[in-house]
C-alpha positions, 0 to 999 in steps of 0.5 A: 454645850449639850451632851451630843455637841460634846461628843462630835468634839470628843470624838475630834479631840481624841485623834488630834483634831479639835480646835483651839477655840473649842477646846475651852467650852468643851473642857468646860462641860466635863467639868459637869458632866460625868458620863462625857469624862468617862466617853472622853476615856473611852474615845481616847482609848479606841483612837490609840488603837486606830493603826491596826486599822491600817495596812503596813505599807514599807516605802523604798528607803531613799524616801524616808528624808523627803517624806519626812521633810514634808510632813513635818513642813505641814504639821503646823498648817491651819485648817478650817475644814469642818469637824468630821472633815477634820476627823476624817484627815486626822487618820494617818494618810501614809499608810494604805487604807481603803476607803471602806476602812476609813469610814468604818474607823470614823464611825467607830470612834464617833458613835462609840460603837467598840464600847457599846455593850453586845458588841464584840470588845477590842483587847486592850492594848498593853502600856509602858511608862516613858518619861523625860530625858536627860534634856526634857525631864518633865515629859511624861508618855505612854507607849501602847502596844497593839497585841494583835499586831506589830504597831505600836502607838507612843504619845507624849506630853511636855515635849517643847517645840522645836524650830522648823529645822528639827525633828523629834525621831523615836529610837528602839534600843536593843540590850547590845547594838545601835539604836534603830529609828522607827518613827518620828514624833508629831504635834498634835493640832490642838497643842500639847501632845505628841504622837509616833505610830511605831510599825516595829516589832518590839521584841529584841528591844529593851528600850525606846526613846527620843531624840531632837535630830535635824528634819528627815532623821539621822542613821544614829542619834546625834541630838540630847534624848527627851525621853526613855522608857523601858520595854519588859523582855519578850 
C-alpha cells in the first residue's frame, strides 16, 4: 500500500466507515510511515468536528422512539458501497445539510484541506475525559466539545455489545435534578468504537454518562451506567 491508497483509507476510518478487511493493511503501512500517523491524527481531529457542519434540526418529541428504533436496527447492516460512497453515507443523515455542505465536508476531511497551511485553522474543540461505570470499568472516551457552537461529539472505546434489544443512551447530569437523555451511543462499522453526536448545551451540567436502556430510550436511567465523565462548571 502507497501513501496515497492509505490516505482514501484514513479518510474513511476517521468518520467510521473503513472496512474489516481494510483495516489490517492499512494499520500495517503506519507502522512505517510516519507522516500517514500524523495525517491519521489529523483526519481524526477534523472528523470529530464534522456536527458543526450540520444544521440543528429538533424533531416533534413522539418520533424519538421510533427513530431510534430503526437506527439502531440498521447499525449493524453490511455495505459494499464504494469507499467514498461510504464516506459520503458516514455523515449523520438526520440531521439537515445541504448537499453543497456535505460535499465541502467530504472534501475537507479527504484532502486534508483544514490542515493545509495558509489555510484559515479551525479552533480546536475542548475535551473531557470519561471513563468506565460501574457495570463497564474498562471503557475509556473522550467528550469534544465544539466551541463554536452547541454539539458536542462523545466517542468511546471498550464498550460491549449489547443484544438487539438495548441501547447505550447518553445522560447529561445536572448538580440537583434528573438526568436529561440527549443522545444515544452507535457503533462504529469498523467495530471497536462508539459514538453520540450531543446537540445540547453543556452548561448547567456537571456531568455525563451512559446507560444500557431498552431500544428507543427510557425518560429516566433505569439500566447499570457504563461510563462517567465529569464536565468543569461554566
Amino acid at each position: 500500500m502507497n501513501c496515497e491508497e492509505a490516505h482514501d483509507l484514513l479518510a474513511l476510518d476517521a468518520v467510521g466507515g473503513l472496512e474489516t478487511s481494510d483495516r489490517a493493511e492499512m494499520e500495517r503501512h503506519l507502522t512505517t510511515c510516519a507522516d500517514c500517523r500524523q495525517a491519521a491524527a489529523q483526519y481524526a481531529n477534523v472528523a470529530s468536528l464534522l456536527p458543526a457542519a450540520l444544521e440543528q434540526v429538533q424533531p416533534p418529541a413522539r418520533l424519538r422512539r421510533t427513530l431510534m428504533a430503526q437506527v439502531y436496527a440498521e447499525a449493524t447492516t453490511k455495505t459494499t458501497e464504494p469507499w467514498w460512497q461510504r464516506l459520503l453515507n458516514a455523515i449523520p443523515a438526520n440531521r439537515a445539510i445541504t448537499a453543497v455542505g456535505a460535499v465541502a465536508v467530504v472534501a475537507a476531511v479527504v484532502f486534508g484541506i483544514w490542515g493545509t497551511p495558509g489555510r484559515q485553522q479551525v479552533s480546536p474543540p475542548i475535551a473531557y475525559a470519561v471513563s468506565g461505570g460501574t457495570s463497564q470499568e474498562s471503557v475509556t472516551g473522550t467528550l469534544n466539545v465544539d466551541t463554536t457552537s452547541e454539539q458536542s461529539v462523545l466517542t468511546v472505546q471498550g464498550l460491549a455489545v449489547l443484544p438487539s434489544t438495548e441501547v447505550y443512551e447518553v445522560w447529561l447530569v445536572p448538580a440537583h435534578g434528573a438526568p436529561k437523555g440527549v443522545a444515544f451511543l452507535t457503533p462504529s462499522p469498523s467495530g471497536g468504537s462508539w459514538t453520540a453526536v450531543v446537540n445540547v448545551s453543556l452548561a448547567g451540567y456537571d456531568s455525563i454518562a451512559a446507560t444500557n436502556e431498552p431500544v428507543g430510550g427510557s425518560p429516566a436511567p433505569t439500566g447499570a451506567q457504563v461510563l462517567i465523565g465529569q464536565l468543569m462548571s461554566s
